[in-house]
C-alpha positions as CSV (number, residue, x, y, z in Angstrom):
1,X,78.3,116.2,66.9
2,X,80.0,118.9,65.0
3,X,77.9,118.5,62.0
4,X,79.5,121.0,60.2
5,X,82.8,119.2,60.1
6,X,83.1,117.6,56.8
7,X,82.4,113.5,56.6
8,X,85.7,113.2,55.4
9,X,87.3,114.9,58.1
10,X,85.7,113.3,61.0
11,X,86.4,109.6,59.6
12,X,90.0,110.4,59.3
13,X,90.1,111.5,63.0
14,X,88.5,108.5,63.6
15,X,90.5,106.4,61.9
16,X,93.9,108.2,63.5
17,X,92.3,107.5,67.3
18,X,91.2,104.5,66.4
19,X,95.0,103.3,65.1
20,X,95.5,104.5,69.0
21,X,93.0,102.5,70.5
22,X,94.8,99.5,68.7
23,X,97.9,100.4,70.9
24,X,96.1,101.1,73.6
25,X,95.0,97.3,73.6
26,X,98.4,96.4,72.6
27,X,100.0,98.0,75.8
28,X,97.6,96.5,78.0
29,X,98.5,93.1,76.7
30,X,102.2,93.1,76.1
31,X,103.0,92.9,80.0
32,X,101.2,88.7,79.8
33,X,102.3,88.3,76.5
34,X,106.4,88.7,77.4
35,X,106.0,87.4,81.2
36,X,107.9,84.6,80.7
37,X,111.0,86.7,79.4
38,X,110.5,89.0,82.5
39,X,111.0,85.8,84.5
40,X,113.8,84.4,82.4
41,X,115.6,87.0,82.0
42,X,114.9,89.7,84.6
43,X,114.6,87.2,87.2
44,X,111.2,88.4,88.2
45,X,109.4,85.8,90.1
46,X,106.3,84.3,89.9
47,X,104.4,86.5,92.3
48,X,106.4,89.8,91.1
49,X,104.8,89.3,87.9
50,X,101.1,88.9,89.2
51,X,101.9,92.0,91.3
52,X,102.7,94.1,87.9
53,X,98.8,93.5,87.4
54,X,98.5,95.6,91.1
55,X,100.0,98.1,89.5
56,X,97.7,98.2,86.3
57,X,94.6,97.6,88.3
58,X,95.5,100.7,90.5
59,X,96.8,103.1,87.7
60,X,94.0,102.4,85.1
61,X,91.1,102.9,88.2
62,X,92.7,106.2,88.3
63,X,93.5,107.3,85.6
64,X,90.2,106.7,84.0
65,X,88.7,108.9,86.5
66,X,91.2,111.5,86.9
67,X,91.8,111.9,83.1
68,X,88.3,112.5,82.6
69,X,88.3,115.6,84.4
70,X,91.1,116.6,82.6
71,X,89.3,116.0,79.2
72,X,86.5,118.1,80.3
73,X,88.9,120.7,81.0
74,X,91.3,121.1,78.3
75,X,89.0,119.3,75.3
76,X,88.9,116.2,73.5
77,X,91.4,117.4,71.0
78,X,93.4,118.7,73.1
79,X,93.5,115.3,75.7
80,X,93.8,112.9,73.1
81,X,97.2,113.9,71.7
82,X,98.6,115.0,75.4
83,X,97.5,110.9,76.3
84,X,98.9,109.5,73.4
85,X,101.9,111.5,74.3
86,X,101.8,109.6,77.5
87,X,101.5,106.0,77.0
88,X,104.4,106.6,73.6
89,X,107.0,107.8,76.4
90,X,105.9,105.6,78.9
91,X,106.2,102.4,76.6
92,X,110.0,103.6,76.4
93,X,110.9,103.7,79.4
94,X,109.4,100.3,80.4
95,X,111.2,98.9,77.3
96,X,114.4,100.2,79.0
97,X,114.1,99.6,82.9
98,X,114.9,96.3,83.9
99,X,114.6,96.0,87.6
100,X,111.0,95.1,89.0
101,X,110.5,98.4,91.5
102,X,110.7,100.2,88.4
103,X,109.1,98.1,86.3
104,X,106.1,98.2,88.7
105,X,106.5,102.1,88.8
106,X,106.2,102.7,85.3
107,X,103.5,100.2,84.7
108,X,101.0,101.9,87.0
109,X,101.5,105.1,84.5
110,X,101.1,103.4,81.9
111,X,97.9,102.1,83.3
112,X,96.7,105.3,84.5
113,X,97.8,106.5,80.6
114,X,95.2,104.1,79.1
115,X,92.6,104.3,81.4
116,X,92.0,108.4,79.6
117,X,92.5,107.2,76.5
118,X,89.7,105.1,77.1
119,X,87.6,107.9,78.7
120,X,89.0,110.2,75.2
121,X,88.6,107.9,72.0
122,X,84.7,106.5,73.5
123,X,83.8,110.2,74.3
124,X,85.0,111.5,70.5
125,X,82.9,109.0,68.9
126,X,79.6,110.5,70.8
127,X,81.3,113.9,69.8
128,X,81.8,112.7,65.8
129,X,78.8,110.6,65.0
130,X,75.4,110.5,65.0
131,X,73.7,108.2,67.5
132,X,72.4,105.8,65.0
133,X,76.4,105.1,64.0
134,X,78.3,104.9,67.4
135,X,77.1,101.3,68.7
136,X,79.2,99.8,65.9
137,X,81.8,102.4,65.7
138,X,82.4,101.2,69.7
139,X,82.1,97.8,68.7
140,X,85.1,97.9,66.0
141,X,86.8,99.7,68.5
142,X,86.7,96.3,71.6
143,X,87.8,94.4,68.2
144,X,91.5,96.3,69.0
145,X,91.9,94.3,72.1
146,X,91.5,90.6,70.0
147,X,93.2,92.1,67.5
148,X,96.3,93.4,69.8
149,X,96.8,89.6,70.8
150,X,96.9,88.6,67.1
151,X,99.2,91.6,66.3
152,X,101.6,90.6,69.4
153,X,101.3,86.7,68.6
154,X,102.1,87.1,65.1
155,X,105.2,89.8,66.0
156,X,106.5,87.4,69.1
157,X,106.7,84.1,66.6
158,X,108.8,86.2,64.4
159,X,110.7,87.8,66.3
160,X,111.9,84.4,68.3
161,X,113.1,85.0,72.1
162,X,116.2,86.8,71.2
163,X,114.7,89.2,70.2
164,X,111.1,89.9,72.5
165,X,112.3,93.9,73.5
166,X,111.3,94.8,70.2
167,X,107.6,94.0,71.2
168,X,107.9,96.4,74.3
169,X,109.7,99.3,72.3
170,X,106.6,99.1,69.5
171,X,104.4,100.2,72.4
172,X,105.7,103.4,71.5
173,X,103.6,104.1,68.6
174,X,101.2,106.3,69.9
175,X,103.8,109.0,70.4
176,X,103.5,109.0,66.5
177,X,99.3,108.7,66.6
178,X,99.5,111.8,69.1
179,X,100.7,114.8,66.5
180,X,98.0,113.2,63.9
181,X,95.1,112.8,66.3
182,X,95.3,116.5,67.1
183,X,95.5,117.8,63.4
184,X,92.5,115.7,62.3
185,X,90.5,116.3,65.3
186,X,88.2,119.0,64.6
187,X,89.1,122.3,66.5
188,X,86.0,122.9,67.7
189,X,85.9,119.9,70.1
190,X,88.6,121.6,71.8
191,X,86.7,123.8,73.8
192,X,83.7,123.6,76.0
193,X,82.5,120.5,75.6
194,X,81.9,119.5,79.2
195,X,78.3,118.7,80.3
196,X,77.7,121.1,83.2
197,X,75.8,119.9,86.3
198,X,72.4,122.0,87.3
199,X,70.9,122.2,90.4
200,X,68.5,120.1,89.6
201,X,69.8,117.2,88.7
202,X,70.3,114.0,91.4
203,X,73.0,113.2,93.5
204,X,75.0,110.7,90.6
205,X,77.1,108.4,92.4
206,X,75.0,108.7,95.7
207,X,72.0,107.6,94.0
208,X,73.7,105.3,92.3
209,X,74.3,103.1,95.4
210,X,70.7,104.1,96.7
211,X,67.7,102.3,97.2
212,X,66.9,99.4,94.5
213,X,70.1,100.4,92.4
214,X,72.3,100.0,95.0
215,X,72.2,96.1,94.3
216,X,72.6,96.2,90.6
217,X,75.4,98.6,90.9
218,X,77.2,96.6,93.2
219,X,76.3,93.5,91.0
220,X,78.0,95.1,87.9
221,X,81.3,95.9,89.9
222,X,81.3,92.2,90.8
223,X,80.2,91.3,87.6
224,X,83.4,93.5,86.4
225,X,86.0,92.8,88.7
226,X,85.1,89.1,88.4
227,X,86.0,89.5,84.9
228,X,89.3,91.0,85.3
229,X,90.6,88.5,88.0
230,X,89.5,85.5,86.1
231,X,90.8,86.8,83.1
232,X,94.2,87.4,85.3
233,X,94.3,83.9,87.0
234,X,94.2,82.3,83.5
235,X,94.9,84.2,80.0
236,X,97.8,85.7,81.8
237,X,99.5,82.7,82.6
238,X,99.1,80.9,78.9
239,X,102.1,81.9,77.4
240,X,104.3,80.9,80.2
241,X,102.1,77.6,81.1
242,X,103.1,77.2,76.8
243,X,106.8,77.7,77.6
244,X,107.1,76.3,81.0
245,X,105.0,73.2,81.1
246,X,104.7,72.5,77.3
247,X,107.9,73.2,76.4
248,X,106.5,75.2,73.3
249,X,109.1,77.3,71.5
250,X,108.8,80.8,70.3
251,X,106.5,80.0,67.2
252,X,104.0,77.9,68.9
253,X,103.3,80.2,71.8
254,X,102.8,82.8,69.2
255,X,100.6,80.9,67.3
256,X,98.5,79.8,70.2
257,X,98.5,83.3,71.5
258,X,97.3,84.7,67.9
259,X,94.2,81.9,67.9
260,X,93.2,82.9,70.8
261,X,93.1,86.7,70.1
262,X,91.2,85.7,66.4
263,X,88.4,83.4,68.5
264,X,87.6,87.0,70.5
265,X,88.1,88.8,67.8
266,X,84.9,86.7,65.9
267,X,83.2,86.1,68.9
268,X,82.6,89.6,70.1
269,X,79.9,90.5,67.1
270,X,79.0,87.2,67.8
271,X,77.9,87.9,71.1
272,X,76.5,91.5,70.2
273,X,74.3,89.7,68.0
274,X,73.3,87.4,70.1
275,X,72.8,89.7,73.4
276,X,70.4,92.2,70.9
277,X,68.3,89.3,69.8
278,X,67.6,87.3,73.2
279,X,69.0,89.5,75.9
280,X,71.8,90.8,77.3
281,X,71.9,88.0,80.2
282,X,72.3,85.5,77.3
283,X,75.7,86.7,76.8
284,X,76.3,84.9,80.3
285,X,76.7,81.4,78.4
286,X,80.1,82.9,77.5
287,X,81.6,82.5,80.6
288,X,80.3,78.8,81.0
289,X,82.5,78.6,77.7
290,X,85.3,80.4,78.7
291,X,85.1,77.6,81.9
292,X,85.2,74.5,80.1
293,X,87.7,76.0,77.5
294,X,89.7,76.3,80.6
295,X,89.7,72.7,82.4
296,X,89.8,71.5,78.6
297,X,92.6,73.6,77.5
298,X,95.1,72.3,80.9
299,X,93.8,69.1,81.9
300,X,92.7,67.5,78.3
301,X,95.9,66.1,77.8
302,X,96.5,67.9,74.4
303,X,98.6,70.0,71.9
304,X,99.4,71.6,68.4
305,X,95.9,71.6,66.8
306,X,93.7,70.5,69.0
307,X,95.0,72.5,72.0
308,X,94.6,75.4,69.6
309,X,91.5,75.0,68.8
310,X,90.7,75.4,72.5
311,X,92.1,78.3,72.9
312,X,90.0,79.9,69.9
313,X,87.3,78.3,72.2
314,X,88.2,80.3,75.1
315,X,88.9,83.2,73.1
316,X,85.0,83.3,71.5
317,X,84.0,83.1,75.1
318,X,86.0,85.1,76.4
319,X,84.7,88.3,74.3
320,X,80.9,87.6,75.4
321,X,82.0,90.6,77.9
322,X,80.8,92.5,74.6
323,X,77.3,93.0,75.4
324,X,78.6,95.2,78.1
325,X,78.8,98.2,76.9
326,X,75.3,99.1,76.1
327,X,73.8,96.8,79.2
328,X,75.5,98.8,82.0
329,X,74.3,101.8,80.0
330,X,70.7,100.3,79.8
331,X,70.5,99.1,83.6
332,X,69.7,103.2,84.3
333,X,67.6,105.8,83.7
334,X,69.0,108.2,81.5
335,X,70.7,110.7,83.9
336,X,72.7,108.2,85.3
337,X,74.0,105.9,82.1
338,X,77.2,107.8,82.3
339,X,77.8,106.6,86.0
340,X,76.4,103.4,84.5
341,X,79.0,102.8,81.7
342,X,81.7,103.9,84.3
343,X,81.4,100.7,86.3
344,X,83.5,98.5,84.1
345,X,86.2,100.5,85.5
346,X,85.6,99.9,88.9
347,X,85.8,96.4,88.5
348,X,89.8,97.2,88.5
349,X,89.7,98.0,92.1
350,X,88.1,94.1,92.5
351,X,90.8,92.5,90.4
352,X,93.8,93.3,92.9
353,X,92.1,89.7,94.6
354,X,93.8,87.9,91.8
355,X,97.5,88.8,92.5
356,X,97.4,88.3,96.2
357,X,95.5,84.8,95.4
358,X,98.3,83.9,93.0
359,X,100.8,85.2,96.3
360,X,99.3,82.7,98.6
361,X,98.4,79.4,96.7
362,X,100.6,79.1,94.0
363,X,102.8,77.5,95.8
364,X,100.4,75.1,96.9
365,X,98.0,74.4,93.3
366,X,101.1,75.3,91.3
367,X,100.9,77.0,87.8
368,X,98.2,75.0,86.4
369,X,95.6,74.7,89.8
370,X,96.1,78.7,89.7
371,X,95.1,78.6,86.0
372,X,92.3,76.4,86.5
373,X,90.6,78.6,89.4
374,X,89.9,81.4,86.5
375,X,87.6,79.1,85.2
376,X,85.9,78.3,88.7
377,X,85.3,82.7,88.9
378,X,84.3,82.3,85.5
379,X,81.6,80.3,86.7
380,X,80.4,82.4,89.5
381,X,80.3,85.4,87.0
382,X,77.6,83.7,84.7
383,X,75.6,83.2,88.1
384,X,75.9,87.1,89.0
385,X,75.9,88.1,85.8
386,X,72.0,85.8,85.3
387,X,70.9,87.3,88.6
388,X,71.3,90.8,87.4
389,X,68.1,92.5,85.6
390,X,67.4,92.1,81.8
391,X,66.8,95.4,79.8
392,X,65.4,93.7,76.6
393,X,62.3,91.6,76.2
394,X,59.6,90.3,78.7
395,X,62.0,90.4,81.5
396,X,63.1,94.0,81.0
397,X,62.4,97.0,84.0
């Protein structure tokens, strides 16, 4: 931590990447929020749509790894505004293609795009802050992905269907966050702040999948890619199960949408809470939630309010995924937590199961027996994610 760098200084970079890190979120979550308009009015189909989540599974695997190496070559500083940069031009060209092979093109930059920027804005808050401050600063910055949905439910029931571009052109805002970010950065992050491998140290990735780690490692890729396909098989379907099935207009699909993003949005200190006071496999009860939110939500025969009130249901469980962040971390000894927190990336690679599903069955379960399988892979996540070791407590290695 530079600790010269004035207080003031380093909150204000902070605050700059952290207005990013809201976009970030927002990109990753435009794409299911404006499906139904890519169907309507593109003519994408069904399974052309789940295969746009192919491309982001494959682009963000990469490009968190790849953009790492670049931000341990040309600094922090230096690789936040050049990825900023990145995901501003890259939301305008997806705003103006409107075919799917480029569609699918560009969204696998974008992807890669957002997977450094995750790799960037987490490594500049080790880089700003003391330890005792980063847990929470990390926290606020998973609250940008609830708060995305709210942002983009809000912005869709205004705007109406005539008018849904406008949510893919204001993907562009980083462009504007990239300039900023590097003037309030502090220079001396810009340079030589790569960690160095000795001689001496083990064999990372190779003793990661060695001996009695090999299991939990392969247990939090699961646990991860089990995360991102259920997610895919349901929340990405909800706005165009709302138009499609429900016959909701552009105000009540918004609404729904924002709900949803709020119930994550108070759920995930929920869940922190939780998961520091009785364990991090408590957080597990989440995805039990998530799976009755789910057969409640499509087969509980309701709407407005009620149906609503589900979805902030399934949006509280939904962000139980939380207590992640420091439990991958914990699961090692320390010269392997970075490898560690790196998993929840690799659960990308797992989550290309969901679009091929989607290929085959849909049209067999339809729309709504796709939908309902997320909660089935919700359940089988609590059971991996319960079999895995606690790090807190009794129970802990």
């Amino acid at each position: 931590m530079p600790s010269a760098v004035p207080l003031a200084r380093r909150i204000a970079a902070y605050v700059a990447v952290l207005v990013g890190y809201l976009f970030y979120c927002y990109n990753f979550n435009v794409v299911d929020y404006v499906r139904p308009y890519l169907v309507s009015d593109y003519h994408f189909s069904l399974t052309q749509t789940a295969n746009l989540s192919v491309a982001q599974n494959i682009g963000v695997t990469a490009g968190a790894f790849s953009w790492a190496a670049f931000v341990a070559w040309a600094g922090k500083r230096r690789a936040v505004g050049a990825i900023a940069a990145s995901i501003g031009t890259l939301a305008i060209l997806q705003a103006l293609v409107t075919t799917f092979p480029l569609w699918f093109g560009v969204r696998g930059m974008m992807a890669a795009a957002l997977g450094g920027y995750y790799v960037v804005a987490t490594g500049l808050v080790v880089a700003l802050f003391p330890v005792w401050i980063r847990g929470r600063l990390i926290a606020l910055n998973s609250a940008m992905y609830p708060l995305s949905n709210i942002l983009l439910g809000m912005l869709g029931g205004r705007l109406g269907d005539a008018h849904w571009h406008v949510l893919m052109w204001l993907g562009a805002i980083p462009l504007a966050v990239a300039p900023l970010a590097m003037l309030l950065v502090p220079r001396d992050l810009a340079e030589g702040d790569a960690v160095v491998p000795t001689k001496e140290e083990p064999g990372g990735w190779r003793e990661m999948l060695s001996g009695r780690l090999r299991w939990i490692t392969i247990g939090c890729i699961l646990l991860s890619g089990i995360d991102f396909n259920a997610y895919q098989l349901f929340a990405s379907f909800v706005t165009l199960y709302l138009k499609q099935s429900l016959h909701y207009d552009a105000v009540g699909v918004g609404k729904t949408v924002a709900l949803l993003g709020s119930g994550s949005l108070i759920g995930g200190f929920g869940w922190a809470w939780l998961s520091d006071r009785y364990g991090r496999r408590s957080a597990a009860s989440g995805y039990v939630l998530c799976a009755g939110a789910i057969a409640a939500f499509l087969y509980g025969g309701m709407t407005g309010d009620a149906l609503n009130a589900i979805a902030v249901v399934f949006g509280v469980g939904l962000s139980c995924t939380s207590a992640w962040g420091v439990w991958f971390t914990e699961l090692y000894p320390e010269r392997l937590r970075p490898h560690g927190a790196a998993l929840f990336h690799a659960g990308h690679i797992i989550a290309m199961a969901a679009p091929l599903f989607i290929a085959i069955f849909s049209p067999t379960l339809g729309l709504r027996g796709v939908m309902l399988c997320g909660g089935i892979v919700y359940l089988i996540g609590a059971a991996i994610w319960w079999a895995l070791p606690e790090t807190l407590g009794r129970n802990s290695p």
